[in-house]
C-alpha positions in Angstrom: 0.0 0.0 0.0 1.5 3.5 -0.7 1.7 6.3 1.4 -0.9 8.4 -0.5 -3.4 5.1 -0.7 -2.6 5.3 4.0 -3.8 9.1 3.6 -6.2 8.1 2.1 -8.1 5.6 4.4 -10.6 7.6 6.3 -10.3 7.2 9.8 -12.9 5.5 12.5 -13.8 9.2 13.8 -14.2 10.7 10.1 -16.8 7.7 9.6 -18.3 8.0 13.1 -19.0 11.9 12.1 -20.2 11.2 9.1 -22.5 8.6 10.0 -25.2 11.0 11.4 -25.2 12.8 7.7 -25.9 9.9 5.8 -28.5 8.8 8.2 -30.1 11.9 8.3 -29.8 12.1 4.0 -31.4 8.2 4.0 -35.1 9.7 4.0 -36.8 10.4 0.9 -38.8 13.2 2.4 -35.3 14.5 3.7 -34.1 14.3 0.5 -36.9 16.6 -0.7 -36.3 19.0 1.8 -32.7 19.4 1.3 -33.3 19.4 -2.7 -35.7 22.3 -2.1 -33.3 24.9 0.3 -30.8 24.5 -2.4 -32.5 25.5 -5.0 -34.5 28.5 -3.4 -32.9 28.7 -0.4 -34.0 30.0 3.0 -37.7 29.2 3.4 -40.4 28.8 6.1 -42.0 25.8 7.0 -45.3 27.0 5.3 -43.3 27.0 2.2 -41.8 23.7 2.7 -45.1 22.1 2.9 -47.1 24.3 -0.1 -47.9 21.6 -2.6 -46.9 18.5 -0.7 -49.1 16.2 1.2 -46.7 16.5 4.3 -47.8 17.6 7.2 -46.3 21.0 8.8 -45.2 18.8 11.9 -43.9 16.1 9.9 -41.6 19.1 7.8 -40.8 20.4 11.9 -39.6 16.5 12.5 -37.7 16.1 9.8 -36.4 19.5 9.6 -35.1 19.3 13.2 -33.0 15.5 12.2 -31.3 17.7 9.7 -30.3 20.2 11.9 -29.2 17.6 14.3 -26.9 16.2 12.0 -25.9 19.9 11.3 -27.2 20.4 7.9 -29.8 22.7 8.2 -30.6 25.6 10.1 -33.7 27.6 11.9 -34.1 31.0 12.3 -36.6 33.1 13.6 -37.9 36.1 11.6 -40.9 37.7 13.2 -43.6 34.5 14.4 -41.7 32.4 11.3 -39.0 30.5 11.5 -37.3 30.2 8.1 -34.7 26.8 7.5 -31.6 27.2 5.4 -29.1 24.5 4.6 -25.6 24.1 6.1 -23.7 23.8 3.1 -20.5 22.7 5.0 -21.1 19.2 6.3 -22.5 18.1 2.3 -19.1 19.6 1.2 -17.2 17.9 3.9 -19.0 14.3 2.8 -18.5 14.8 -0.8 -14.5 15.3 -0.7 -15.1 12.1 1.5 -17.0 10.1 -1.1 -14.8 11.7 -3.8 -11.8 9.7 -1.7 -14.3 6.7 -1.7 -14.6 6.4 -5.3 -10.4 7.4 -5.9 -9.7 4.5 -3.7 -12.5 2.1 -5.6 -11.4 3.0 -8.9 -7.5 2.5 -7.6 -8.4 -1.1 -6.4 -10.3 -1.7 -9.8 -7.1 -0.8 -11.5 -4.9 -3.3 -9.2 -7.7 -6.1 -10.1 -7.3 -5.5 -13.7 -3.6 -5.0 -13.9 -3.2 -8.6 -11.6 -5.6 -10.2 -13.8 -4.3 -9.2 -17.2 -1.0 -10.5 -15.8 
């Protein structure tokens, strides 16, 4: 194994930190939500639920997992409370998965190269 391949290997604490943003991604309705504050951005939960068959308390549920894992925040404007997204932790697991698929498509190459030999 070279040294860069040893960089490379995420450690047990990266994964462990990670592990509450994948959970909190594995939703569907998640999912939505998160689709929907990038692509307009800060937005009440009134707005969140316009044109969905979920529930405003459902939206507060889900919206409060994602802020748990630290990928979305409340704040409070007047009697609303508008949710953005925390951009940094989907950055932070995307150079992760980016090393992922490096190291997949670097073990893919050692296959081939030791099979074609």
């Amino acid at each position: 194994m070279s040294p860069r391949q040893a960089d490379a290997r995420p450690r047990a604490s990266e994964i462990k930190g990670f592990a509450p943003v994948f959970a909190a991604l594995g939703d569907e309705t998640r999912l939505r939500l998160v689709a929907r504050l990038v692509a307009d951005g800060p937005l009440s939960i009134a707005r969140l639920t316009a044109d969905t068959d979920v529930t405003r308390q459902a939206v507060t549920k889900h919206l409060h997992v994602l802020a748990d894992a630290g990928l979305a925040r409340g704040t409070c404007l007047g009697r609303e409370q508008l949710w953005e997204l925390e951009r940094g932790p989907l950055r932070e697991v995307r150079r992760f998965l980016d090393r992922v698929s490096r190291q997949w498509d670097e073990a893919l190459g050692r296959l081939k190269a030791s099979v074609e030999r």
